[in-house]
N, C-alpha and C positions, 0 to 999 in steps of 0.2 A: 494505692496502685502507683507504682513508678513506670516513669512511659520514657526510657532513654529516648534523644536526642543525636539525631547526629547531622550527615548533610544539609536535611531538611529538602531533599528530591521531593519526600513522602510520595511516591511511587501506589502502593499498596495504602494509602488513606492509615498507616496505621498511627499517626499522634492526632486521629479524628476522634475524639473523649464523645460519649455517650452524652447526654444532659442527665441531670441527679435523679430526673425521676427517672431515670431508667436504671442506671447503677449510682446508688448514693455514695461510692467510697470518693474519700479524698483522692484526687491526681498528681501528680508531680510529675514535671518534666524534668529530666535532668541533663545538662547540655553535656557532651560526651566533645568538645573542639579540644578541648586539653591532650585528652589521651592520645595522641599520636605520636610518639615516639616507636620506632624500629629498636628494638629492645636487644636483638642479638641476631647475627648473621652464621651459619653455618655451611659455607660456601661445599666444603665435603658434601655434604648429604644433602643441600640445596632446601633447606631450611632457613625459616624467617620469624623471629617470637616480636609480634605487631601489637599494640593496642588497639583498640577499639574505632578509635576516633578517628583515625589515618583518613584522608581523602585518598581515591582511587589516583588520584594525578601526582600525590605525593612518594604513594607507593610504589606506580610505576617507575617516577623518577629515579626513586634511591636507591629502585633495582635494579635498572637500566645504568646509573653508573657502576655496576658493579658485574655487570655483565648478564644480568638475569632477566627474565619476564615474568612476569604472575599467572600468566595465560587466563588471565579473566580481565576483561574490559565492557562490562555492563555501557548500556548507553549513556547512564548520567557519570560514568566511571569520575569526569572532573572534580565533580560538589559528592558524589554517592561517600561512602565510608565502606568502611571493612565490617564496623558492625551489622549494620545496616544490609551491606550483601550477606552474611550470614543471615540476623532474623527473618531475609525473608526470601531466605533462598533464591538465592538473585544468581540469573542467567546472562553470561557475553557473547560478544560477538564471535571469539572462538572456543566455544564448548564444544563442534565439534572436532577439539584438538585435544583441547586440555580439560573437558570434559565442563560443567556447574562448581559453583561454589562449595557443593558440599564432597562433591570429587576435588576439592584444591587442599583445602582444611583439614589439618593430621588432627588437633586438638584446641578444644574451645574451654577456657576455666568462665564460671561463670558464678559473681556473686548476687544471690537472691535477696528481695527488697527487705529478707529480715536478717541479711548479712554472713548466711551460710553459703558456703564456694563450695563449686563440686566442679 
C-alpha cells in the first residue's frame, strides 16, 4: 500500500495506517515535497499543468504574479498541497464563487502503486 505524502495538514486522518493485525500489507509513505513545479501556464484559456506537491501558498503566489487566482483557499491552503485537496476533496473559503476542488480541476493523470497512469 502506498500512502503519498504531502502537506502533512492530515485533515481527513488519511496517513493514519491501520496496525498489521488489521491490514497486514506493507505501507509506504512516499513524500510528494519534490513535485512542485508549475509545469505550464496557459494564460489564453487560464489553464495551469501543476504537480502534485505544490503547497496552496506557492500556487497562489505564482498565480497571483501573473495576474490569476485559483479560487480555492482551503483553510490550511499554507502547508495543504494540490494533491492532497484533490484526494480529499477539499473545500475553500470561496466555493461559493469558484465552486470545490473538484469544480477547479479539468484533469488528474494518476500513476497507480503498480505503475499504470490513467
Amino acid at each position: 500500500c502506498i500512502i503519498p505524502f504531502g502537506g502533512g495538514t492530515n485533515v481527513t486522518h488519511s496517513t493514519h495506517c491501520p496496525s498489521s493485525s488489521v491490514d497486514p500489507r506493507l505501507m509506504v509513505s512516499v513524500d510528494m515535497k519534490l513535485m512542485k513545479n508549475v509545469l505550464w501556464v496557459n494564460e489564453e484559456d487560464g489553464l495551469v499543468h501543476v504537480e502534485a506537491g505544490i503547497t496552496g501558498r506557492d500556487l497562489i503566489e505564482r498565480m497571483r504574479k501573473l495576474g490569476f487566482t485559483i479560487g480555492h483557499e482551503p483553510d490550511s491552503y499554507e502547508f495543504s498541497t494540490l494533491g492532497g485537496w484533490i484526494a480529499t476533496k477539499a473545500s475553500g473559503m470561496k466555493q461559493n464563487k469558484y465552486g470545490n476542488i473538484e469544480d477547479i480541476v479539468k484533469e488528474v493523470t494518476v500513476v497507480s502503486a503498480k505503475g499504470i497512469m490513467s
